[in-house]
Backbone as a chain_set.jsonl record, in Angstrom:
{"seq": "XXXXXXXXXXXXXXXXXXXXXXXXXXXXXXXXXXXXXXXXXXXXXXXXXXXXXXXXXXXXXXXXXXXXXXXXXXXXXXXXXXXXXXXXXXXXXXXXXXXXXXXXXXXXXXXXXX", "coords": {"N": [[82.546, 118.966, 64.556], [84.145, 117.147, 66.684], [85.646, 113.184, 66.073], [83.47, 111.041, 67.841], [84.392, 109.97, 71.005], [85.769, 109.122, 74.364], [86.324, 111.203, 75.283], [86.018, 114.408, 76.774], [85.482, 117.306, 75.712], [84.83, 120.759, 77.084], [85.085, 124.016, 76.353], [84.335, 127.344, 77.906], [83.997, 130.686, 77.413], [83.296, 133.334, 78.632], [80.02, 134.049, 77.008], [79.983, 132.064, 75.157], [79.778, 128.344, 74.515], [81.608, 125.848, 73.843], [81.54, 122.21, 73.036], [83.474, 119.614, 72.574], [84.241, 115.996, 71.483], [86.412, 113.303, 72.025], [89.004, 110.905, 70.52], [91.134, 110.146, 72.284], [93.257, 110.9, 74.904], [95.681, 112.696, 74.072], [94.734, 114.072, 71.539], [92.449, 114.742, 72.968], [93.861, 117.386, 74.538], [95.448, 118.567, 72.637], [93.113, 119.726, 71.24], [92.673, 121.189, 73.305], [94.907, 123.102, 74.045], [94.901, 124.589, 71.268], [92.098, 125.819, 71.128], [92.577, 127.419, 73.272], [94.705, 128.671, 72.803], [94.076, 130.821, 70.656], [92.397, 132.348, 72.595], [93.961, 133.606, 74.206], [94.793, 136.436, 74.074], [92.479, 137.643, 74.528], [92.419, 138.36, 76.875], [93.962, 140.069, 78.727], [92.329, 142.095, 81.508], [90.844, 144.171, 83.101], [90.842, 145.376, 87.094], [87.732, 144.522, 88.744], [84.967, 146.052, 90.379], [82.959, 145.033, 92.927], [80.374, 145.829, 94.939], [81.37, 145.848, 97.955], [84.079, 145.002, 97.296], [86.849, 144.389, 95.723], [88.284, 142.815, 92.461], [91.207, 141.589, 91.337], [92.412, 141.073, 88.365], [93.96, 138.548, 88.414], [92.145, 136.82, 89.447], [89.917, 136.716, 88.192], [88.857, 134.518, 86.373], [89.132, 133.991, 82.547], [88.148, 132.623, 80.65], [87.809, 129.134, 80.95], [88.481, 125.495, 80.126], [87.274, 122.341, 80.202], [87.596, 119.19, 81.062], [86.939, 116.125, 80.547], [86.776, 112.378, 81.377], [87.278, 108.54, 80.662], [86.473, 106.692, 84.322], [86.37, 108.422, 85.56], [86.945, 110.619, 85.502], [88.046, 113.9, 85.953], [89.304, 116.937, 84.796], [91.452, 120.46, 84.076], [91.934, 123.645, 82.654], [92.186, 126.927, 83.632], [92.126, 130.201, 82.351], [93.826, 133.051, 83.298], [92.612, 136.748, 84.097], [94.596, 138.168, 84.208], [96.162, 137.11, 82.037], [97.621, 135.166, 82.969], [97.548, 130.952, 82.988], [96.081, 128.347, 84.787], [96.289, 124.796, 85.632], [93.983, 121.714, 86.733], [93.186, 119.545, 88.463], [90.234, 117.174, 89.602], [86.499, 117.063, 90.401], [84.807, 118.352, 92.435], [86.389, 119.295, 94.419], [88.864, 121.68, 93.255], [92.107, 120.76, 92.836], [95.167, 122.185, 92.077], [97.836, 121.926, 89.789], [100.691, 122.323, 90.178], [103.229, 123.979, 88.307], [106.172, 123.058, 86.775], [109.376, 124.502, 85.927], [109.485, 125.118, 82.873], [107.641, 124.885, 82.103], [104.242, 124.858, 80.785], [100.629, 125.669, 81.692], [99.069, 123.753, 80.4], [101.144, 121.445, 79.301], [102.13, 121.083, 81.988], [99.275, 120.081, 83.181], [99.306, 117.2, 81.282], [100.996, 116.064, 82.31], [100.399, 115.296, 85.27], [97.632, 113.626, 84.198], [96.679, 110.445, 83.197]], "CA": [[82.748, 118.289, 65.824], [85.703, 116.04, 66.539], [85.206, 112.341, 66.17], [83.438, 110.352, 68.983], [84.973, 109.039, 72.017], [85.766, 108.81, 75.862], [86.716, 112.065, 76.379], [84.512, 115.14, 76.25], [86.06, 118.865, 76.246], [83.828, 121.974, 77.181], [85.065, 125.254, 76.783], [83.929, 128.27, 77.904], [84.498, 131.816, 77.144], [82.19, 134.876, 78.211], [78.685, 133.412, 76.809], [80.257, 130.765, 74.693], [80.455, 127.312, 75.16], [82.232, 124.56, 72.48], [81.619, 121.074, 73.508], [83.94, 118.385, 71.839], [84.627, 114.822, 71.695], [87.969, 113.402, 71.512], [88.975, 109.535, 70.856], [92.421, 109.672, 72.687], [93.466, 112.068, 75.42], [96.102, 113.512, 73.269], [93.099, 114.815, 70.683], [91.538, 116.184, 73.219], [94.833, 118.271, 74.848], [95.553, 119.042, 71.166], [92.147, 120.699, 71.046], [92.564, 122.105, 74.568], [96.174, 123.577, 73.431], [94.402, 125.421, 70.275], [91.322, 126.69, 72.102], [93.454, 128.612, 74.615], [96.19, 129.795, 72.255], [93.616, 131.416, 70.438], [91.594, 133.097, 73.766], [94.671, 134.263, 75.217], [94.739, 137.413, 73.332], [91.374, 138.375, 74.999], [92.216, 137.79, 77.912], [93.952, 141.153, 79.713], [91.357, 142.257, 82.128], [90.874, 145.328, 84.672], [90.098, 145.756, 88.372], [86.643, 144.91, 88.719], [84.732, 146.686, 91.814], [81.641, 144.598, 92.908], [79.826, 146.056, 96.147], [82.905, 146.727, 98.688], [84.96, 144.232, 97.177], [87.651, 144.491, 94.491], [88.765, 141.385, 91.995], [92.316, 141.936, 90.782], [93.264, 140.259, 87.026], [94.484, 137.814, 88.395], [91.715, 136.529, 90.542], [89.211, 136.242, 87.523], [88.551, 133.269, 85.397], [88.444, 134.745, 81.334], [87.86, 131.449, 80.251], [88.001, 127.727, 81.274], [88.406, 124.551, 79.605], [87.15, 121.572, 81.466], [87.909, 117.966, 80.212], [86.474, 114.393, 81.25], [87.343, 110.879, 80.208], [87.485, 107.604, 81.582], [87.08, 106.396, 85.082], [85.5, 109.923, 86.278], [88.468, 111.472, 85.253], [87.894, 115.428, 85.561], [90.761, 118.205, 85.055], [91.062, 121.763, 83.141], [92.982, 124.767, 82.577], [91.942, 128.356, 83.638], [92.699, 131.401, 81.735], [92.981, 134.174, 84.376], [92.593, 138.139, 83.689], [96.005, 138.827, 83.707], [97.126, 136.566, 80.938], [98.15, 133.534, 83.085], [96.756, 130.354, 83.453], [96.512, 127.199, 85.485], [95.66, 123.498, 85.54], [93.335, 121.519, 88.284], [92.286, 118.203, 88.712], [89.249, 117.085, 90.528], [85.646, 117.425, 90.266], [83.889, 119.45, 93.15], [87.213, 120.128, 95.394], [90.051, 121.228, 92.227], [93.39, 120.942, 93.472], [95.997, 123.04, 91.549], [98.503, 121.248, 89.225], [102.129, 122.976, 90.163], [104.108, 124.215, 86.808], [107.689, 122.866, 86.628], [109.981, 125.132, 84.842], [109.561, 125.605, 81.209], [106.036, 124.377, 81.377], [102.788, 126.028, 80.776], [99.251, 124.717, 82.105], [98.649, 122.769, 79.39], [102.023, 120.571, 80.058], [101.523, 120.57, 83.737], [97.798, 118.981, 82.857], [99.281, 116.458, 80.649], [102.339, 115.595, 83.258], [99.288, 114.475, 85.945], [96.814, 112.964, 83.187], [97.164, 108.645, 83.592]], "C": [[83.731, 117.144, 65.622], [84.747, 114.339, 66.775], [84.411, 111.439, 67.516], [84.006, 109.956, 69.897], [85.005, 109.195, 73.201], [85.997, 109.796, 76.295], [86.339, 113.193, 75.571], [85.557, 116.935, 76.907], [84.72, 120.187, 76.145], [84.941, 123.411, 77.272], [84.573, 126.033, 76.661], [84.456, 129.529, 78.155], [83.518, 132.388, 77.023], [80.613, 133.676, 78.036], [78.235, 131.893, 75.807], [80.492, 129.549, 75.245], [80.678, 126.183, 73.961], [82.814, 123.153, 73.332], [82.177, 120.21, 72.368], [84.143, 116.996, 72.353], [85.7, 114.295, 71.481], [88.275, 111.213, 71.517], [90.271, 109.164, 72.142], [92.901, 111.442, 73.421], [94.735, 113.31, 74.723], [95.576, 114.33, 72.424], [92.81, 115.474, 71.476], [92.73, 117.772, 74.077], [95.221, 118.61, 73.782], [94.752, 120.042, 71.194], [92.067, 121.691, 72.239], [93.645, 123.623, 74.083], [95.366, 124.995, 72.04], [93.458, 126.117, 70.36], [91.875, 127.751, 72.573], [94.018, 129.255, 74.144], [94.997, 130.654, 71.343], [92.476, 132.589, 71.553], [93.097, 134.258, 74.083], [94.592, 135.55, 74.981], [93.912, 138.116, 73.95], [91.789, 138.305, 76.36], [92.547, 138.937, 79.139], [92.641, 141.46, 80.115], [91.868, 143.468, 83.194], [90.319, 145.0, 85.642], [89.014, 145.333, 88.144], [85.976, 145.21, 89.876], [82.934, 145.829, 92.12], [81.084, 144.83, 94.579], [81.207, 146.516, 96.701], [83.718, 145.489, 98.409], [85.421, 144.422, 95.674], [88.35, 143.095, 94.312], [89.637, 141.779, 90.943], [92.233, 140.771, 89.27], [93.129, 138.904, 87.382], [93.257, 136.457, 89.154], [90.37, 136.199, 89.311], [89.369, 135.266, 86.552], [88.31, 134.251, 84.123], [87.615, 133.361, 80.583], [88.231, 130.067, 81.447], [87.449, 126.499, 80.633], [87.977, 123.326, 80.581], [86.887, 120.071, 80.616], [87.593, 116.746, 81.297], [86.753, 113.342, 80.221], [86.921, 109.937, 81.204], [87.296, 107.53, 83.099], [86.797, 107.752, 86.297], [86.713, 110.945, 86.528], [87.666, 113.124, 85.148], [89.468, 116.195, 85.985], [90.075, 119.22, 83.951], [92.304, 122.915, 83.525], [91.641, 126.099, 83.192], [92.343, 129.33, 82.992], [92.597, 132.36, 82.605], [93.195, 135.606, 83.728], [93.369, 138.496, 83.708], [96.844, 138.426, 82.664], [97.395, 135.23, 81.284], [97.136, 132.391, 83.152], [97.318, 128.826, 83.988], [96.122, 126.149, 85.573], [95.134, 123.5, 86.825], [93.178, 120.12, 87.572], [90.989, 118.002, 89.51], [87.922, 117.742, 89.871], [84.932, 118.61, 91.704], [85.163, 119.531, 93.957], [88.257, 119.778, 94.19], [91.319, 121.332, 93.27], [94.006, 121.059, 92.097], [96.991, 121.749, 91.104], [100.06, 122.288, 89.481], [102.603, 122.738, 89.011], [105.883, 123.938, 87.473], [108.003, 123.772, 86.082], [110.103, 124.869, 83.814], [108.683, 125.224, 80.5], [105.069, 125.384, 81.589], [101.571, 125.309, 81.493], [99.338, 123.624, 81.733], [99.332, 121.227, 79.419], [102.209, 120.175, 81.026], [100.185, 119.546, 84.267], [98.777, 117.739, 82.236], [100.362, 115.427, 81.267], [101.618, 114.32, 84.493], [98.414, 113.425, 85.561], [97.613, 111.054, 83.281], [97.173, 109.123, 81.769]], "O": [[83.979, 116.457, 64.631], [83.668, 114.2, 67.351], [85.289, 111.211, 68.348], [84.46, 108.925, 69.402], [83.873, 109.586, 73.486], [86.022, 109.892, 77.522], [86.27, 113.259, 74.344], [86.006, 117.368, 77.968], [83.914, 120.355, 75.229], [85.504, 123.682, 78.333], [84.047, 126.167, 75.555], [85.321, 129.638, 79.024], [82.781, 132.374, 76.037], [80.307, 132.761, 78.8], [77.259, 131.156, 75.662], [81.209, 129.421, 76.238], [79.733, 125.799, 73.272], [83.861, 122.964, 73.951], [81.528, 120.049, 71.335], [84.216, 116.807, 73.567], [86.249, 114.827, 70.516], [87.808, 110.44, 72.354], [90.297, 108.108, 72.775], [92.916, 112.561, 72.908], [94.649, 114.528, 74.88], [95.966, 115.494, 72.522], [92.751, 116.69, 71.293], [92.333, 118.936, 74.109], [95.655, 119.706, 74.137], [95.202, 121.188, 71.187], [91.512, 122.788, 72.178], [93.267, 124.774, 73.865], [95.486, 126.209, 72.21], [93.561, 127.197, 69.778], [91.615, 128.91, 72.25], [94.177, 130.404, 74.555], [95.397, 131.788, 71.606], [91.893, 133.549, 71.048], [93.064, 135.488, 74.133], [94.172, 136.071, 76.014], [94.248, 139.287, 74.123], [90.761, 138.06, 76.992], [91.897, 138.986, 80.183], [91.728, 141.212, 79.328], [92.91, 143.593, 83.837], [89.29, 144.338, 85.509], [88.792, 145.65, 86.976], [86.433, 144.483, 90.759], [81.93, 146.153, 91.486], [81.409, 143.977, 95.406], [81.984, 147.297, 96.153], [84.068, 144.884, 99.422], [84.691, 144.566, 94.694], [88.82, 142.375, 95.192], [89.229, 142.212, 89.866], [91.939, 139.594, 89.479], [92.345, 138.143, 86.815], [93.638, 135.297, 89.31], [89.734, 135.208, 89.668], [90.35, 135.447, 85.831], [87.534, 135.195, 84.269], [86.501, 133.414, 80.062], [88.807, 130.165, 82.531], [86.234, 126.33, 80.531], [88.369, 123.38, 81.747], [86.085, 119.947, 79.69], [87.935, 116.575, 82.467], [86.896, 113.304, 78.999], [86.381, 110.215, 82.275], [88.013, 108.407, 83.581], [87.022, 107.843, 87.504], [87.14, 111.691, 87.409], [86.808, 113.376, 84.301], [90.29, 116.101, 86.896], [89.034, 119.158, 83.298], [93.202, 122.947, 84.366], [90.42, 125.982, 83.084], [93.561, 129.279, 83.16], [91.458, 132.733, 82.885], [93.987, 135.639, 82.786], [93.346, 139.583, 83.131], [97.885, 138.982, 82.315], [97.452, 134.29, 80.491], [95.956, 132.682, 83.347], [98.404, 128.284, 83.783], [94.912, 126.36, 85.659], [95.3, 124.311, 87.736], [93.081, 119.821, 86.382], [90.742, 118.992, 90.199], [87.986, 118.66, 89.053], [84.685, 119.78, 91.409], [84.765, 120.46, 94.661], [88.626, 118.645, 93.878], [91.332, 121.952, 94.334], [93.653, 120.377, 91.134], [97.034, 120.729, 91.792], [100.264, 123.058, 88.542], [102.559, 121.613, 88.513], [106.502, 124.524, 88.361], [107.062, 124.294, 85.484], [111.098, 124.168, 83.627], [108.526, 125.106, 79.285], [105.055, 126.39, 82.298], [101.815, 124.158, 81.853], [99.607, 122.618, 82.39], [98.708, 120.169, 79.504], [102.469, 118.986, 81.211], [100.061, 118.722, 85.173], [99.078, 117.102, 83.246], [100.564, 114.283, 80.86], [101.941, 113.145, 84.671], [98.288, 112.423, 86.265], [98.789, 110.71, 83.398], [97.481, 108.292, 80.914]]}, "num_chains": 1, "name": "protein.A"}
């Protein structure tokens, strides 16, 4: 487990969940960053058909990281079933972090982040 401090990463994957601590929000987007690049791999996904409704790739969560700090700071990345994924801010209503060009989630999180 990473050293103590203000800011607390959870991810989850499937039935896993790896809770860390981080002293300095860089640490913990470090650990976010290395989490993910290792998931991604799992991450293609098919169709899934539940009652009369179909949930494309793109539309499922494979994972999600979800990071707090300071000040009631909440944000996170998504991994979705097609491969991509996306930042949020916010605790109970997320609002979407827009990707600039030649960024990924991860940089788009860290662009918003005080």
């Amino acid at each position: 487990m990473a050293s103590a401090g203000p800011y607390r990463l959870t991810v989850r994957h499937g039935g896993r969940v790896l809770r860390t601590r981080h002293a300095s929000l860089d640490d913990a987007l470090r650990a976010l960053r290395s989490e993910f690049g290792a998931l991604a791999g799992q991450a293609p996904r098919a169709t899934v058909k539940a009652l009369t409704r179909e949930f494309e790739p793109v539309a499922q969560v494979v994972a999600r990281a979800a990071l707090r700090g300071p000040g009631r700071m909440r944000a996170g990345v998504d991994l979705r079933g097609d491969g991509s994924s996306e930042a949020w801010t916010g605790r109970w209503q997320r609002q979407l972090v827009a990707q600039e060009a030649g960024e990924d989630a991860q940089d788009a999180l860290r662009r918003v982040m005080p």
